[in-house]
N, C-alpha and C positions, 0 to 999 in steps of 0.2 A: 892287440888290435891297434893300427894307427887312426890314431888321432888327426884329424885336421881342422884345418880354419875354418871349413864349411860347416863341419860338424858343430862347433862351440857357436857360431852364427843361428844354428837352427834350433840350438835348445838354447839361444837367449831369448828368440824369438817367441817359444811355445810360453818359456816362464811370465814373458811380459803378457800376452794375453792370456795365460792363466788368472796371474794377478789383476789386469784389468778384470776379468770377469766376477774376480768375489769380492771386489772393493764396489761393482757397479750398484747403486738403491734399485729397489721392485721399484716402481712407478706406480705398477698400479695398486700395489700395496700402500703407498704413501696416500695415495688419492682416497683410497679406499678410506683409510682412518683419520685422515684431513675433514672429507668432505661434511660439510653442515645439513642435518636433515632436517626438514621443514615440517614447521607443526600442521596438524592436522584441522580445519574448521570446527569446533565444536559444532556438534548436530543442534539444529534450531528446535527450542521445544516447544513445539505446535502446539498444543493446547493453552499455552499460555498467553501465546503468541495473540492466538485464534479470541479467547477470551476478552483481548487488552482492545483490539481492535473493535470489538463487540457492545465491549464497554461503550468506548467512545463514540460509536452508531447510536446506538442507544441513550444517549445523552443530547441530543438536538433538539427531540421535542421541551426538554424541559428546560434546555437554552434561549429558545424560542418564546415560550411562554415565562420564563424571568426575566427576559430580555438581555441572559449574561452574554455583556462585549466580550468580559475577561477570559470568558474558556473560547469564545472566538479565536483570541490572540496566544491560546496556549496550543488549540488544535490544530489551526492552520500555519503550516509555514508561510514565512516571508517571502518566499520567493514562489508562492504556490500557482498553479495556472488552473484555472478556471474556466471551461465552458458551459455555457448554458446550451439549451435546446435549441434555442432560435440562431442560434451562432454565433453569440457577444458572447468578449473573453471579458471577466469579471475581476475581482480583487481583491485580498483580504481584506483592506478597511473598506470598500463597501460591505462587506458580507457585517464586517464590524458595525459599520452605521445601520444598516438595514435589522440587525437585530435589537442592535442597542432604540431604536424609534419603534421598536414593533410593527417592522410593514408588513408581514406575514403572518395571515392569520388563519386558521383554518378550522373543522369539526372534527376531523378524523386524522389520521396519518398511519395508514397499516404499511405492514411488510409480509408479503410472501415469500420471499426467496432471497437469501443474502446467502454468499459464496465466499471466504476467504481462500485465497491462493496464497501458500509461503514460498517465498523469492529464495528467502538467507534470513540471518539471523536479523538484520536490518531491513527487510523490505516485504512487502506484503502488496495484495491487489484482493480489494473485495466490490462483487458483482453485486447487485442489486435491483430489485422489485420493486416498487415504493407506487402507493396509490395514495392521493389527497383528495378529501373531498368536501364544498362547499369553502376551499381555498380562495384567497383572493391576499392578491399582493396590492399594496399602494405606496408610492413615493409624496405623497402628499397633495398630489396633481393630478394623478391618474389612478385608477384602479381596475385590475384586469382577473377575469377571473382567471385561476393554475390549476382548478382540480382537473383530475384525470390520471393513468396510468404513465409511468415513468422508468425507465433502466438508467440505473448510475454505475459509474465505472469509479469506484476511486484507491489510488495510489497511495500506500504509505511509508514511510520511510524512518526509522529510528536513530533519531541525532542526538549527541550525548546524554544517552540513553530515556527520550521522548520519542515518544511515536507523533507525528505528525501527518497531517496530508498534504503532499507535494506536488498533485495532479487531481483535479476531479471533473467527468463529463454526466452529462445528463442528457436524457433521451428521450422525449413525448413519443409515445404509441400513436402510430396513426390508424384510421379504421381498420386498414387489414391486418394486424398486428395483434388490435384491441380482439376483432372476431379468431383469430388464431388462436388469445391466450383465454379467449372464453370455452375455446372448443377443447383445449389442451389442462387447464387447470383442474387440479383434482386436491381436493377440499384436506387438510389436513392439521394436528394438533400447533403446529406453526402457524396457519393463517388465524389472523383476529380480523373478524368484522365488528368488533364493537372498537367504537370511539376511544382516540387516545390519549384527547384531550377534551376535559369539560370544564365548565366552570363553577358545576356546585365541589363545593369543600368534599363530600362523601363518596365521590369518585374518587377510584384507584384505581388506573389505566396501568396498563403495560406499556413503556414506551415504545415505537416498533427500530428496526435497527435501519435506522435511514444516514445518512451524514448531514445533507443541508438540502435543500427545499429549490428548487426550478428556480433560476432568474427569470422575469416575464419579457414578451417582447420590448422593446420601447414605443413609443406612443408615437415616432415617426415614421415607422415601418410597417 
């Protein structure tokens, strides 16, 4: 068989892209064993979650009635925003002073209905019911009376590993609201109509699961 130049030309040709083919890396074999998999969020455990928040509801009234500033300034964050009903944005060191002088005082403080929402493992939102009564708030100038029925909104958020409240609103029922939630309410082993706070020693109140107490209007409005 003769040989020619074309011929040696074309199996140099085949050999070199032979060769290029099995010295070529899989790409997506390299990607494949390179790439970094992301962890997964641990699942938030609710109940305890649920609990921790609960806790801390539940500790207002007898903040109120010790007059403790100190768990003021462990519950609420520093940067926390505050609305009241009448529409002043308020402040942790007032909420600070106004407990620490005792301007909030009241007979009663029930809770119907408290709702925890879990966000994540860090954040939470619990709804709220809250009715006071024979309440009265004073700055030392003014005194106004606050009982009545209330919806609180408040926000929390868990900072190196403290839960705090980072947002809270509060909400006066006006009369169509009050007759809705008359006609709607149904009486249950949750609601307390006895007093949550007394002042003989032999009372054992339930605290109700509220956070903080209505800011009143101001005295120039």
């Amino acid at each position: 068989m003769k040989v020619t130049k074309f011929t040696f030309w074309f199996v140099a040709i085949v050999s070199i892209t032979a060769a290029a083919g099995c010295t070529q890396p899989k790409s997506s074999d390299v990607n494949t064993t390179t790439q970094t998999l992301a962890t997964p969020e641990p699942t938030p455990d609710k109940d305890a979650i649920v609990a921790e928040i609960t806790r801390m509801e539940n500790d207002w009234p007898r903040i109120w009635k010790e007059k403790d500033g100190a768990a003021v300034r462990r519950i609420e964050a520093d940067d926390i925003i505050l609305l009241s009903f009448s529409g002043m944005l308020g402040s942790k060191e007032q909420d600070i002073k106004d407990v620490g002088a005792g301007n909030l005082t009241f007979e009663s403080w029930d809770v119907s209905e408290i709702n925890v929402k879990i966000i994540d493992n860090d954040a939470a939102v619990a709804g709220i019911l809250m009715t006071l009564t024979k309440a009265k708030y004073s700055d030392g100038a003014n005194t106004e009376d606050v009982s009545g029925h209330y919806r609180a909104l408040d926000t929390f958020a868990r900072r190196n590993g403290q839960w705090q409240v980072v947002a809270s609103s509060v909400v006066k029922l006006n009369r169509d609201a009050e007759q809705s939630l008359a006609a709607t309410k149904i009486p249950s082993p949750a609601t307390s109509n006895t007093p949550m706070i007394k002042s003989s020693p032999a009372a054992t109140p339930k605290p109700p699961a509220t956070r903080r107490p209505p800011s009143p209007t101001p005295a120039n409005q």
